[in-house]
PDB file of N, H, CA, C and O in Angstrom:
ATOM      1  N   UNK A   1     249.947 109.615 161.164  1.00  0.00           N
ATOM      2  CA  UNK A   1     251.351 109.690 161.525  1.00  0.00           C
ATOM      3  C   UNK A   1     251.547 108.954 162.844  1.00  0.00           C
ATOM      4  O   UNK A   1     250.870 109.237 163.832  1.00  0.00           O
ATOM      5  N   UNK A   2     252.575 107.911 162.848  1.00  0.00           N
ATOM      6  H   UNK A   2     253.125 107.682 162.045  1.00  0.00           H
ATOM      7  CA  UNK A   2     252.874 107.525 164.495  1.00  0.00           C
ATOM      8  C   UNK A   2     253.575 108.555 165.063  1.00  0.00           C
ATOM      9  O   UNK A   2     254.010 109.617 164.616  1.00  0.00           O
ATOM     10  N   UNK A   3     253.607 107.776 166.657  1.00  0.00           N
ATOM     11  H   UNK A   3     253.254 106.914 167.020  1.00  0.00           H
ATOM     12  CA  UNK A   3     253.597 108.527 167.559  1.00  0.00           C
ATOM     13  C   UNK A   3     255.094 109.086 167.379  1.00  0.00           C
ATOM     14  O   UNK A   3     255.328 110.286 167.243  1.00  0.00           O
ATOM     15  N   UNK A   4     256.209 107.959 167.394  1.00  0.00           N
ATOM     16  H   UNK A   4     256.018 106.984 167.504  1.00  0.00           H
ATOM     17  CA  UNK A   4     257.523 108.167 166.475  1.00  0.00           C
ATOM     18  C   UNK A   4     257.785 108.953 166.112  1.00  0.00           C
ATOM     19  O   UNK A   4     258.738 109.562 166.598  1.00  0.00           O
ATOM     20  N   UNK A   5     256.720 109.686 164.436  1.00  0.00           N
ATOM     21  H   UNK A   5     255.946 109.191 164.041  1.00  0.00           H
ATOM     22  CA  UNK A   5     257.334 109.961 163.838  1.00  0.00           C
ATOM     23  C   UNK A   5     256.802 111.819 164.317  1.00  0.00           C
ATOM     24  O   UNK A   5     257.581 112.770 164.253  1.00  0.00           O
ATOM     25  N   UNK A   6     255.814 111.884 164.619  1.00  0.00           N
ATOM     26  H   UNK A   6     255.181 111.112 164.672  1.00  0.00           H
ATOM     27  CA  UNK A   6     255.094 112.722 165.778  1.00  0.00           C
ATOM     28  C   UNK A   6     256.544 113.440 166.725  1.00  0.00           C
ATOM     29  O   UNK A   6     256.824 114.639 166.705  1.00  0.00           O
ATOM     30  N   UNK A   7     257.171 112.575 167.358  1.00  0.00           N
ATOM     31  H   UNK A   7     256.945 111.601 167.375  1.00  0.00           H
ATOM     32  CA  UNK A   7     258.267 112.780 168.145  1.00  0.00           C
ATOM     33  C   UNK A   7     259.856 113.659 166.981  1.00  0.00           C
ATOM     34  O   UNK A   7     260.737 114.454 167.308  1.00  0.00           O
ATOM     35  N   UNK A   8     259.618 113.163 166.004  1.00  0.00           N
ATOM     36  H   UNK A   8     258.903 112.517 165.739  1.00  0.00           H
ATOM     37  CA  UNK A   8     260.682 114.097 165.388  1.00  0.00           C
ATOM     38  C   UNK A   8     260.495 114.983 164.848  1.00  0.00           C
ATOM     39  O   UNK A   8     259.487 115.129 164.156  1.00  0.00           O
ATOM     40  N   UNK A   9     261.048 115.518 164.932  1.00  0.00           N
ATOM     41  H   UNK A   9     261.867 115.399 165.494  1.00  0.00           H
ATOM     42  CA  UNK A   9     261.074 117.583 165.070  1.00  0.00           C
ATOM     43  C   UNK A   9     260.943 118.246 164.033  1.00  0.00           C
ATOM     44  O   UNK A   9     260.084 118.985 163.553  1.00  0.00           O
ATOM     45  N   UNK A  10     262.744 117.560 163.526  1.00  0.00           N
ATOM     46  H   UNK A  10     263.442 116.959 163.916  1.00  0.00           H
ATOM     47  CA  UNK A  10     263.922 118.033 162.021  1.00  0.00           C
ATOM     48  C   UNK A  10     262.935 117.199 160.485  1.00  0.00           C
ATOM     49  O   UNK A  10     263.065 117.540 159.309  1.00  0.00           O
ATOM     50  N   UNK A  11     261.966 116.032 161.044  1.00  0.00           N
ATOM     51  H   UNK A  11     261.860 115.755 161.999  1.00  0.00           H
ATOM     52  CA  UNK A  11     261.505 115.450 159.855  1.00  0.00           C
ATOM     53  C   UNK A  11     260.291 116.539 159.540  1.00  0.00           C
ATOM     54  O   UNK A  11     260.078 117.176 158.508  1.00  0.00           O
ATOM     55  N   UNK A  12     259.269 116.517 161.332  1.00  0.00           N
ATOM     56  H   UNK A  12     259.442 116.000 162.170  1.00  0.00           H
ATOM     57  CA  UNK A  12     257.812 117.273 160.740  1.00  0.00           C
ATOM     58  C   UNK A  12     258.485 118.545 160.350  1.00  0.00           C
ATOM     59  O   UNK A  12     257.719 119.122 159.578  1.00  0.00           O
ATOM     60  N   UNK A  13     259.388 119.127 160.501  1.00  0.00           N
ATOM     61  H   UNK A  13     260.010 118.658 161.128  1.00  0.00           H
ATOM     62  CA  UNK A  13     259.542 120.694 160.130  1.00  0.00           C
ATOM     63  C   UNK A  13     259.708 120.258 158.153  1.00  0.00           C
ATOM     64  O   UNK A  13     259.076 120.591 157.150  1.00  0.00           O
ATOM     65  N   UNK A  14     260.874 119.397 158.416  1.00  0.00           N
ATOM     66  H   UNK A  14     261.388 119.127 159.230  1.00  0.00           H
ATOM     67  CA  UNK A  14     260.754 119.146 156.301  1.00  0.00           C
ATOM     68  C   UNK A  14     259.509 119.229 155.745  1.00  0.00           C
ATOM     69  O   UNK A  14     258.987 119.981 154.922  1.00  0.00           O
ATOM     70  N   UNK A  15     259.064 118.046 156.544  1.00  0.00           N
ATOM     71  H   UNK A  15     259.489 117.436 157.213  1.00  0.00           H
ATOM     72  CA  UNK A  15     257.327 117.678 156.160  1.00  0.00           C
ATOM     73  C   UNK A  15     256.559 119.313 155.667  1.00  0.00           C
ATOM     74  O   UNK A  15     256.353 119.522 154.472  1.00  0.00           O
ATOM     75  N   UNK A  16     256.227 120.278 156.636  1.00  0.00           N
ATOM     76  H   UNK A  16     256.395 120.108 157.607  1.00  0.00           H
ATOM     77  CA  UNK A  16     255.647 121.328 156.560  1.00  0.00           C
ATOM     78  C   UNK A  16     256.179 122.285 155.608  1.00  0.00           C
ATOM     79  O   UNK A  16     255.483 123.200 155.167  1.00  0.00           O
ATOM     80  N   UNK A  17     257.747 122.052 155.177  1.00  0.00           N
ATOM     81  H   UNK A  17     258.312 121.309 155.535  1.00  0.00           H
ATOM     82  CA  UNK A  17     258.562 123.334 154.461  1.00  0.00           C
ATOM     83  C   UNK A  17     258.109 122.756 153.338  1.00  0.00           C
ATOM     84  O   UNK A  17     257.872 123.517 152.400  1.00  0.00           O
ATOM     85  N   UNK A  18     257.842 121.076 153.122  1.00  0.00           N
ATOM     86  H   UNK A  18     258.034 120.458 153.884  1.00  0.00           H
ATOM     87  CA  UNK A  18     257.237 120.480 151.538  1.00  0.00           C
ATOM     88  C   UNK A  18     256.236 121.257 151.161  1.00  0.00           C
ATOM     89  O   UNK A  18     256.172 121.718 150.021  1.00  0.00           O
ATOM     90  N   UNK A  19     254.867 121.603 152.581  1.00  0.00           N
ATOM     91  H   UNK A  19     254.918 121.229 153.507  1.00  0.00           H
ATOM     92  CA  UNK A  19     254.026 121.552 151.929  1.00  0.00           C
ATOM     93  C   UNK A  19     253.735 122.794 151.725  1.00  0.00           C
ATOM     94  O   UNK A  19     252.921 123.007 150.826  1.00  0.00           O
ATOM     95  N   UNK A  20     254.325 124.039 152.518  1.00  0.00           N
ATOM     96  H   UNK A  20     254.986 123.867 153.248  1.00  0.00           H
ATOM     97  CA  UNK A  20     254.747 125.097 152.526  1.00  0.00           C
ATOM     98  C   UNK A  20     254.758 125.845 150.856  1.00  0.00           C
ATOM     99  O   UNK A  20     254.065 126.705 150.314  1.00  0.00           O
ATOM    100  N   UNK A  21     255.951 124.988 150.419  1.00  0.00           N
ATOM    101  H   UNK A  21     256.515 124.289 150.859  1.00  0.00           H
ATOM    102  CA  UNK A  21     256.310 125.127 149.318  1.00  0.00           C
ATOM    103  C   UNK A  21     255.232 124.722 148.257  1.00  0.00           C
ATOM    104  O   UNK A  21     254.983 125.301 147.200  1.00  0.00           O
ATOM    105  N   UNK A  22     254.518 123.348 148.889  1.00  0.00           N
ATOM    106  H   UNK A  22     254.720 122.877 149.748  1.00  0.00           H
ATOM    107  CA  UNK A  22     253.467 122.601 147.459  1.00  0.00           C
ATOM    108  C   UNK A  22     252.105 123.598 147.180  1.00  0.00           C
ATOM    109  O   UNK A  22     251.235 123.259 146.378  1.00  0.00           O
ATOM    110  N   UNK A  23     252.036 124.980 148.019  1.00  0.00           N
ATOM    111  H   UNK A  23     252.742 125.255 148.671  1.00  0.00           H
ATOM    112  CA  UNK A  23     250.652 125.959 148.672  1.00  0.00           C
ATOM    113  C   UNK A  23     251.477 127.119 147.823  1.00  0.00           C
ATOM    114  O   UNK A  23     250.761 127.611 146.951  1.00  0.00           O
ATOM    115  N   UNK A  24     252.551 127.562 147.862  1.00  0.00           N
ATOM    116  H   UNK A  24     253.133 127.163 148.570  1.00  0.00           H
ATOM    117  CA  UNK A  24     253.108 128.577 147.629  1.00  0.00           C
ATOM    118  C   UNK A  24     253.712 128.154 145.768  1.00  0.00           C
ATOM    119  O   UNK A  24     254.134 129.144 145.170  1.00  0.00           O
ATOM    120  N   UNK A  25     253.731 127.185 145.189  1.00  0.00           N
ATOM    121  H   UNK A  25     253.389 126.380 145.674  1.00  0.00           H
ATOM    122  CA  UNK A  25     253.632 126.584 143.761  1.00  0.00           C
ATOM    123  C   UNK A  25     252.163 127.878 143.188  1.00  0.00           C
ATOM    124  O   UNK A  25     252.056 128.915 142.533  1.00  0.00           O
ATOM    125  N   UNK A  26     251.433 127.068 143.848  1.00  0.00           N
ATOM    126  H   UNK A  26     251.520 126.226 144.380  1.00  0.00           H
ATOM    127  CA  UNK A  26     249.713 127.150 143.130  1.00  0.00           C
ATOM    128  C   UNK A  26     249.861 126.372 142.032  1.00  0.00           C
ATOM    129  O   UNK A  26     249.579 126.805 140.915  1.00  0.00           O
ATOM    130  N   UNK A  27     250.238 125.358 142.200  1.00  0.00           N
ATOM    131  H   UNK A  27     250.467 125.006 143.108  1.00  0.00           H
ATOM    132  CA  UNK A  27     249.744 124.206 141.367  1.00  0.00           C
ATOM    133  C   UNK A  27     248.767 122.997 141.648  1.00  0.00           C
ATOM    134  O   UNK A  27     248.323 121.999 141.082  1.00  0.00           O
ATOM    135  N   UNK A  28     248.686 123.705 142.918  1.00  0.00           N
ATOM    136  H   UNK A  28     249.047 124.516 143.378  1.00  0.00           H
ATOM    137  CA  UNK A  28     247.458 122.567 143.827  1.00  0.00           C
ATOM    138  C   UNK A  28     245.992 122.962 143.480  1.00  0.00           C
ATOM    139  O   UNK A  28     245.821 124.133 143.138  1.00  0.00           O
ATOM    140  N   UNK A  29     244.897 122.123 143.525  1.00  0.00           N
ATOM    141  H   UNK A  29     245.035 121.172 143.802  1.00  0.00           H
ATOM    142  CA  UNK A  29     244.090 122.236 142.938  1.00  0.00           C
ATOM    143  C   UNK A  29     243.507 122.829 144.460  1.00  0.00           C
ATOM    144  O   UNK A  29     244.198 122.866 145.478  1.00  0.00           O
ATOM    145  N   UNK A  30     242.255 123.223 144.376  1.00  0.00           N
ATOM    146  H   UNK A  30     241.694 123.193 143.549  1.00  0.00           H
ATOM    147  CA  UNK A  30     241.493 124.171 145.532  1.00  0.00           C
ATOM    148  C   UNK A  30     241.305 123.070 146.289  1.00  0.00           C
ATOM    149  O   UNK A  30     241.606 123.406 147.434  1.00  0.00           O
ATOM    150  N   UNK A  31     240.898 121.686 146.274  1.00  0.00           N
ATOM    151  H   UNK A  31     240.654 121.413 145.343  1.00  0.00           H
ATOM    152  CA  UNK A  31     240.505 120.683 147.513  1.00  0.00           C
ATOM    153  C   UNK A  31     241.712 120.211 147.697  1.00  0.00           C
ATOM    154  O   UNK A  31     241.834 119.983 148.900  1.00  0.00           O
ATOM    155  N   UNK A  32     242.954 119.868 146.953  1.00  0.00           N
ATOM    156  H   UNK A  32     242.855 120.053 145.975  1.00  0.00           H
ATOM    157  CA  UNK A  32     244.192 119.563 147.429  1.00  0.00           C
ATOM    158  C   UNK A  32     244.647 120.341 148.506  1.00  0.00           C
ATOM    159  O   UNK A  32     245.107 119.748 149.482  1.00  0.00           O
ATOM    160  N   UNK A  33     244.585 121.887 148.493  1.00  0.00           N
ATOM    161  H   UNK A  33     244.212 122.369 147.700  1.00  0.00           H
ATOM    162  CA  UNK A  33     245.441 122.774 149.158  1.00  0.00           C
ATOM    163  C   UNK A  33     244.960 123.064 150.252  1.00  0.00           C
ATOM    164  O   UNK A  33     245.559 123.701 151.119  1.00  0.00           O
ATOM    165  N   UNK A  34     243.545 122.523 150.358  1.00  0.00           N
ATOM    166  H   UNK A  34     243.059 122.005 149.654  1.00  0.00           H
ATOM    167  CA  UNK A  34     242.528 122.583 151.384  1.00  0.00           C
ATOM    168  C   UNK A  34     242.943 121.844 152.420  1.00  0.00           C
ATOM    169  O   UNK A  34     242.934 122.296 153.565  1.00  0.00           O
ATOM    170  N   UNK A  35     243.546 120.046 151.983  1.00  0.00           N
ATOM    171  H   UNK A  35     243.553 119.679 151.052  1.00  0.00           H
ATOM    172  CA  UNK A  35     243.744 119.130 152.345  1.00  0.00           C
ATOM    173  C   UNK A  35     245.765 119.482 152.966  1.00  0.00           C
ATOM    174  O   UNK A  35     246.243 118.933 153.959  1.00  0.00           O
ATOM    175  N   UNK A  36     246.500 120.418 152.113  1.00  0.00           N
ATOM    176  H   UNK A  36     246.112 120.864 151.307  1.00  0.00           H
ATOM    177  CA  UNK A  36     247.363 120.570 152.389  1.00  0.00           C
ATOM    178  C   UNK A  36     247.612 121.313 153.299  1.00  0.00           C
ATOM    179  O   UNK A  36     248.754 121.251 153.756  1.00  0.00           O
ATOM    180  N   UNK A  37     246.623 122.305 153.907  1.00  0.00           N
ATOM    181  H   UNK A  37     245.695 122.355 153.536  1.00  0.00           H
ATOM    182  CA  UNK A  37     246.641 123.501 154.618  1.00  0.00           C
ATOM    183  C   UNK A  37     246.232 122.938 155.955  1.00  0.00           C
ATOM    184  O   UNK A  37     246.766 123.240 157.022  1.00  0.00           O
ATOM    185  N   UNK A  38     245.134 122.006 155.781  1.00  0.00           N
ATOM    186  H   UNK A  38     244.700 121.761 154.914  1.00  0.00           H
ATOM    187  CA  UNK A  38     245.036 121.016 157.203  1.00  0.00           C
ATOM    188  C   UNK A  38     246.288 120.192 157.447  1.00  0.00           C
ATOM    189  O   UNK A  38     246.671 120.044 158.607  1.00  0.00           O
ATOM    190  N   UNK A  39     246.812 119.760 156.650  1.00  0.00           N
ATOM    191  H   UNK A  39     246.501 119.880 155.708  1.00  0.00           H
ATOM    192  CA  UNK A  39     247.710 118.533 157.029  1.00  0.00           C
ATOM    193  C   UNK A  39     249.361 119.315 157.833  1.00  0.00           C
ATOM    194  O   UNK A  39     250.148 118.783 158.615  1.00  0.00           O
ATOM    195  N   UNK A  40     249.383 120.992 157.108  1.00  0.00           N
ATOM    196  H   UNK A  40     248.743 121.424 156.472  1.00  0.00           H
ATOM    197  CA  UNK A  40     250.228 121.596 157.486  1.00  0.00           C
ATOM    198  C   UNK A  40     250.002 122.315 159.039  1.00  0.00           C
ATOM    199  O   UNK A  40     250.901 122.512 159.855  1.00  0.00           O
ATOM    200  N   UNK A  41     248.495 122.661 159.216  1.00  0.00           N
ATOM    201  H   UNK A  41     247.764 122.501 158.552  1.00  0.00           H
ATOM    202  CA  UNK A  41     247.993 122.734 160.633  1.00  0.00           C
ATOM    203  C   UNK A  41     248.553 121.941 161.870  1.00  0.00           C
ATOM    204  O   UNK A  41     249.062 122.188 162.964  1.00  0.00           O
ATOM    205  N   UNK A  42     248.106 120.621 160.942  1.00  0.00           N
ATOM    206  H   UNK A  42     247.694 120.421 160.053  1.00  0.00           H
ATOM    207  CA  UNK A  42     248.398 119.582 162.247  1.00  0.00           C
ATOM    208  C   UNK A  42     250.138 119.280 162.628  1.00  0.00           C
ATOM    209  O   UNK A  42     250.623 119.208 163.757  1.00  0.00           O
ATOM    210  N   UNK A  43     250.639 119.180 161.704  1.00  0.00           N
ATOM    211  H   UNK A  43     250.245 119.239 160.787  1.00  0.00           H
ATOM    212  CA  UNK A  43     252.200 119.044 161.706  1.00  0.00           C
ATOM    213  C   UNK A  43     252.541 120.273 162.574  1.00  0.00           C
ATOM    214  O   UNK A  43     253.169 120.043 163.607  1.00  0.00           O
ATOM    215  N   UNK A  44     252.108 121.929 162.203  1.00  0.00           N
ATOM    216  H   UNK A  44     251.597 122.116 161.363  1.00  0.00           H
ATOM    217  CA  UNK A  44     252.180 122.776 162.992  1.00  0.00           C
ATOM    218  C   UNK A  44     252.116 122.534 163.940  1.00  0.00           C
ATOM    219  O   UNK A  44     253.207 122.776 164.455  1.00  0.00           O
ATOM    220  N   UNK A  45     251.260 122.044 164.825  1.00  0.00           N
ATOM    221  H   UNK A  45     250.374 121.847 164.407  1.00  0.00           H
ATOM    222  CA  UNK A  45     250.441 122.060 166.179  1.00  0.00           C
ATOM    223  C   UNK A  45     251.534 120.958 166.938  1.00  0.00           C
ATOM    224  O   UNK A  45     251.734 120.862 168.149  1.00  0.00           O
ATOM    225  N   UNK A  46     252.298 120.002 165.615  1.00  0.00           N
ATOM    226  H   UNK A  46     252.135 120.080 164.631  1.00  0.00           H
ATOM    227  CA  UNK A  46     252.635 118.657 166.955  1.00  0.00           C
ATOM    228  C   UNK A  46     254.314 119.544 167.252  1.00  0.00           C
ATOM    229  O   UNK A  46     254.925 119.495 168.320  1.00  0.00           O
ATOM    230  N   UNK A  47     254.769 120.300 166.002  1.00  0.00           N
ATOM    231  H   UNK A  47     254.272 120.340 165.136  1.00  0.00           H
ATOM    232  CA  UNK A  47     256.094 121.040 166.107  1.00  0.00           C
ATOM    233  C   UNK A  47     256.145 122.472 167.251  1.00  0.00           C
ATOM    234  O   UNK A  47     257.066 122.729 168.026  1.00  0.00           O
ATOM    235  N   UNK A  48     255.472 122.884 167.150  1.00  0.00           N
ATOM    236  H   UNK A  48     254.724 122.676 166.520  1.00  0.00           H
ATOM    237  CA  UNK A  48     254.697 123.838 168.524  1.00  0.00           C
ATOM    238  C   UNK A  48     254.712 123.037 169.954  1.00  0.00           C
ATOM    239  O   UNK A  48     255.195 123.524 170.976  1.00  0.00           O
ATOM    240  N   UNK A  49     254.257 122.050 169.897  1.00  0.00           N
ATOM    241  H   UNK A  49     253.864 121.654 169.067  1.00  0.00           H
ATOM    242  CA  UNK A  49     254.361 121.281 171.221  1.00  0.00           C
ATOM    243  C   UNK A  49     255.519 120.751 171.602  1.00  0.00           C
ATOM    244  O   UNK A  49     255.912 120.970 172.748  1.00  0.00           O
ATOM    245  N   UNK A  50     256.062 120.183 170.966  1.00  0.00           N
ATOM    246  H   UNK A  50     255.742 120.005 170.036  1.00  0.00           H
ATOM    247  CA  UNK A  50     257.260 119.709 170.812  1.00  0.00           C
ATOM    248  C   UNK A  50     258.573 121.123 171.591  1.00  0.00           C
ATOM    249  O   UNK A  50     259.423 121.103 172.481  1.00  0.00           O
ATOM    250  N   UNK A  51     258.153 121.956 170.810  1.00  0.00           N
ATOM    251  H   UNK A  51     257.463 121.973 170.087  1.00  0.00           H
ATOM    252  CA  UNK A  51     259.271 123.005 171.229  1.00  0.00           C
ATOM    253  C   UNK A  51     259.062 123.723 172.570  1.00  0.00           C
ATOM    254  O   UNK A  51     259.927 124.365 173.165  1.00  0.00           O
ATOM    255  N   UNK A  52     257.261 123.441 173.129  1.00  0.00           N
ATOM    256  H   UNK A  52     256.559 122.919 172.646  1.00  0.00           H
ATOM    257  CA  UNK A  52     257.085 123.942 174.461  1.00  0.00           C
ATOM    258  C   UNK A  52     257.834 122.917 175.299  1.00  0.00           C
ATOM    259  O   UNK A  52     258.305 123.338 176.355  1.00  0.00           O
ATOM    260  N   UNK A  53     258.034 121.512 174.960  1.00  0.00           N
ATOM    261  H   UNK A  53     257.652 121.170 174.102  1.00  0.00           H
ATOM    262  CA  UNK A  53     258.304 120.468 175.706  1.00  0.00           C
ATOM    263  C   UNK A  53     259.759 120.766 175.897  1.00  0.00           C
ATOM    264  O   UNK A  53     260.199 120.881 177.041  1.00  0.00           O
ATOM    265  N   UNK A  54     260.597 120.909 174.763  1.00  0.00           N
ATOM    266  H   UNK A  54     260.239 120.816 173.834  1.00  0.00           H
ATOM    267  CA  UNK A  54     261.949 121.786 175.148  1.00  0.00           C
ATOM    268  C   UNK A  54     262.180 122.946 175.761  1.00  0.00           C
ATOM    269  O   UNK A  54     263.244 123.351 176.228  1.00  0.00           O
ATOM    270  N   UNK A  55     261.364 123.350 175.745  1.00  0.00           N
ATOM    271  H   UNK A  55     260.499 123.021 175.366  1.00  0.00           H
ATOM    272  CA  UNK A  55     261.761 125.297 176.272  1.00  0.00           C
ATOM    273  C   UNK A  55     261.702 124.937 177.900  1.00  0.00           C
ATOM    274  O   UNK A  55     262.500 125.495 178.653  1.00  0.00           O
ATOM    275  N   UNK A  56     260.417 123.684 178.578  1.00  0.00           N
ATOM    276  H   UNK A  56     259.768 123.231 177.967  1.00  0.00           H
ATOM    277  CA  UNK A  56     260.103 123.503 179.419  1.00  0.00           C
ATOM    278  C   UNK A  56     261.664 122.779 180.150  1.00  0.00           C
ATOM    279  O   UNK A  56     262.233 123.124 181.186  1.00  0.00           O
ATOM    280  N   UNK A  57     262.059 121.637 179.120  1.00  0.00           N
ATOM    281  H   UNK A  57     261.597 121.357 178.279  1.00  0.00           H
ATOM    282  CA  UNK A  57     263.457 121.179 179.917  1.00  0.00           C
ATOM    283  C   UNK A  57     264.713 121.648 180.044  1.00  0.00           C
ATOM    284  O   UNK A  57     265.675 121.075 180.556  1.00  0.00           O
ATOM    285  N   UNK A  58     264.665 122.621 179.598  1.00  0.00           N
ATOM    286  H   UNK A  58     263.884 123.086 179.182  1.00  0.00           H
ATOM    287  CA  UNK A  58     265.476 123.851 179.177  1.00  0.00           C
ATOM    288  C   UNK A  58     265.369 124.334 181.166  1.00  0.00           C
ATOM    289  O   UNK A  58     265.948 124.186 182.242  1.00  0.00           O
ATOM    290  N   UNK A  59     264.480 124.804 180.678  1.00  0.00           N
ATOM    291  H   UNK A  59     264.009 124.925 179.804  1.00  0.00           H
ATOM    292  CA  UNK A  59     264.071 125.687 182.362  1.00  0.00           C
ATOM    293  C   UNK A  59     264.165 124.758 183.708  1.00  0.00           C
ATOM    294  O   UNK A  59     264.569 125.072 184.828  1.00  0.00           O
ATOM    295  N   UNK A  60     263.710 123.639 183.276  1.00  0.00           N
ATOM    296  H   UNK A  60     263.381 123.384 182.366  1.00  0.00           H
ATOM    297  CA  UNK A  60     264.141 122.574 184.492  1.00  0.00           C
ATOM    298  C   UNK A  60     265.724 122.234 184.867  1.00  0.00           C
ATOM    299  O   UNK A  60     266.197 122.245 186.004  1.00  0.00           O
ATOM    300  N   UNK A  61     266.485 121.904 183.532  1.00  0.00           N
ATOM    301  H   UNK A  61     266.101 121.896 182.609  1.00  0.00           H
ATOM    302  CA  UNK A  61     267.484 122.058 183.624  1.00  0.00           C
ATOM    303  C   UNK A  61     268.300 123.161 184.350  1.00  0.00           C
ATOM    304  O   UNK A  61     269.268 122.773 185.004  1.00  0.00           O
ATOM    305  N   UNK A  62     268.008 124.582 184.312  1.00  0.00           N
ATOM    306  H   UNK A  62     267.222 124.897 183.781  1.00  0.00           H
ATOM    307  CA  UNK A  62     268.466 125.930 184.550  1.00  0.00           C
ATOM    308  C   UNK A  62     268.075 125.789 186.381  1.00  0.00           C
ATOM    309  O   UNK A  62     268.746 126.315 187.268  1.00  0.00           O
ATOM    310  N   UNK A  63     267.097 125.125 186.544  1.00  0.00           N
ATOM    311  H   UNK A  63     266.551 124.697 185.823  1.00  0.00           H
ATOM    312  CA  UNK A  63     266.883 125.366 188.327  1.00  0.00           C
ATOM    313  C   UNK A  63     267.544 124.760 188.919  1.00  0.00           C
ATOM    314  O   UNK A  63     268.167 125.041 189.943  1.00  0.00           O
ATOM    315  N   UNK A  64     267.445 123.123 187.883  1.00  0.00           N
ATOM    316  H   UNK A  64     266.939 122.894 187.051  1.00  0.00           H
ATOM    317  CA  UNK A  64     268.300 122.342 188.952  1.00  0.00           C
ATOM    318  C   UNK A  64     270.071 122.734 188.767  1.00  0.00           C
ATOM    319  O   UNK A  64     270.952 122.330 189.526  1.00  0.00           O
ATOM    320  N   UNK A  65     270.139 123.032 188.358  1.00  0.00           N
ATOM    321  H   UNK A  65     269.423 123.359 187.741  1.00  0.00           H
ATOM    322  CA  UNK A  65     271.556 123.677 188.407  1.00  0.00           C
ATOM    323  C   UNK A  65     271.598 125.011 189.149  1.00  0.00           C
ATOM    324  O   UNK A  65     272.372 125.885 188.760  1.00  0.00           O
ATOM    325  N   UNK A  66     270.792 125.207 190.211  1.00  0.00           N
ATOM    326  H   UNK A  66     270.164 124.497 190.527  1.00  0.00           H
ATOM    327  CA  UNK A  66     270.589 126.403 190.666  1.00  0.00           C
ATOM    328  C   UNK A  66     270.719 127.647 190.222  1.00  0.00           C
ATOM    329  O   UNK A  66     271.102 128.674 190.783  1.00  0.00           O
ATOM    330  N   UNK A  67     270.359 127.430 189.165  1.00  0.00           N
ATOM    331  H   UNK A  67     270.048 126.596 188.710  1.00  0.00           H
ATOM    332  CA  UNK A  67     270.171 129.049 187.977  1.00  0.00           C
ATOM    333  C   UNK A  67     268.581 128.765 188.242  1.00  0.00           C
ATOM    334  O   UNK A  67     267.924 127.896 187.670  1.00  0.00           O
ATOM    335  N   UNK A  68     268.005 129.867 189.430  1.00  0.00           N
ATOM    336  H   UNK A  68     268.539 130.573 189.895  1.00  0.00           H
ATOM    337  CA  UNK A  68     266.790 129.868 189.035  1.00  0.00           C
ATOM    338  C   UNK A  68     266.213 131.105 188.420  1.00  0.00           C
ATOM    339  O   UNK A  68     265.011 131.368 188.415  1.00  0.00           O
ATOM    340  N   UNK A  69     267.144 131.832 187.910  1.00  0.00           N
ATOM    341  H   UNK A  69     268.121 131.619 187.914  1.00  0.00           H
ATOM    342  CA  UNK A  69     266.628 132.760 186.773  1.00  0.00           C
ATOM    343  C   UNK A  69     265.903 132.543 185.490  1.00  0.00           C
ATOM    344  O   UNK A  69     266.369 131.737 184.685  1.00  0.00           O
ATOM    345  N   UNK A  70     265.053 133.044 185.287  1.00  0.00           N
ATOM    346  H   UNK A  70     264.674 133.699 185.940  1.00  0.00           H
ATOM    347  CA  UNK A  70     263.845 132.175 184.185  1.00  0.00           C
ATOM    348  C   UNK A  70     264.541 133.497 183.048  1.00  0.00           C
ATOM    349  O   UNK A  70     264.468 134.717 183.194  1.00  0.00           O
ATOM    350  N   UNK A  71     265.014 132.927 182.247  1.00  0.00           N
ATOM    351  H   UNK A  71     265.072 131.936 182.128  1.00  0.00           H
ATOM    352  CA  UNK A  71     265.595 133.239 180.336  1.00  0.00           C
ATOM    353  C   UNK A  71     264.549 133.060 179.617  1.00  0.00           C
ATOM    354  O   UNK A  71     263.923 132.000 179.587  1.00  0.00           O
ATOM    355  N   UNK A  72     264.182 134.385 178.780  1.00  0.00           N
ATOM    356  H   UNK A  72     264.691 135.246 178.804  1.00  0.00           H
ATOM    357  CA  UNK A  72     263.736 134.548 177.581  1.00  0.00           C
ATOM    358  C   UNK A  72     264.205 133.400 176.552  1.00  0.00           C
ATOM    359  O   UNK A  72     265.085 133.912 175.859  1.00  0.00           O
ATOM    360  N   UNK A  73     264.058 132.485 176.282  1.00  0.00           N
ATOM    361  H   UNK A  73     263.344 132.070 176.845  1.00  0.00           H
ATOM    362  CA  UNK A  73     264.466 131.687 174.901  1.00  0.00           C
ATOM    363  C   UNK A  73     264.467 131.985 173.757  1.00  0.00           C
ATOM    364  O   UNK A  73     264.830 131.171 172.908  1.00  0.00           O
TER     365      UNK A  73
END
């Protein structure tokens, strides 16, 4: 996956609800789902980061506006 596509959010989340769905079928064969369960890992891991990277400008935003009260998100 590029770095690009890495960077969008709304696509890797589709991406994962596909494969979500292609695991929850059971029409996948045992090394497919193997292969699907990693591929859904990693998409996990870049959508996880992604949302720390927001929560983080979220909070930057909130100080410099002199709200330095730190919000539960």
């Amino acid at each position: 996956m590029s770095k690009e596509k890495d960077n969008n959010f709304e696509l890797n989340l589709k991406k994962l609800e596909s494969i979500v769905d292609k695991l929850e079928s059971g029409e996948s064969g045992l090394e497919e789902s193997v292969k699907l369960y990693e591929e859904g890992m990693r998409i996990k891991k870049i959508c996880d980061k992604k949302l720390q990277d927001i929560e983080m400008q979220i909070k930057k935003i909130k100080i410099e506006n002199n709200k330095i009260s730190k919000e539960n998100l």
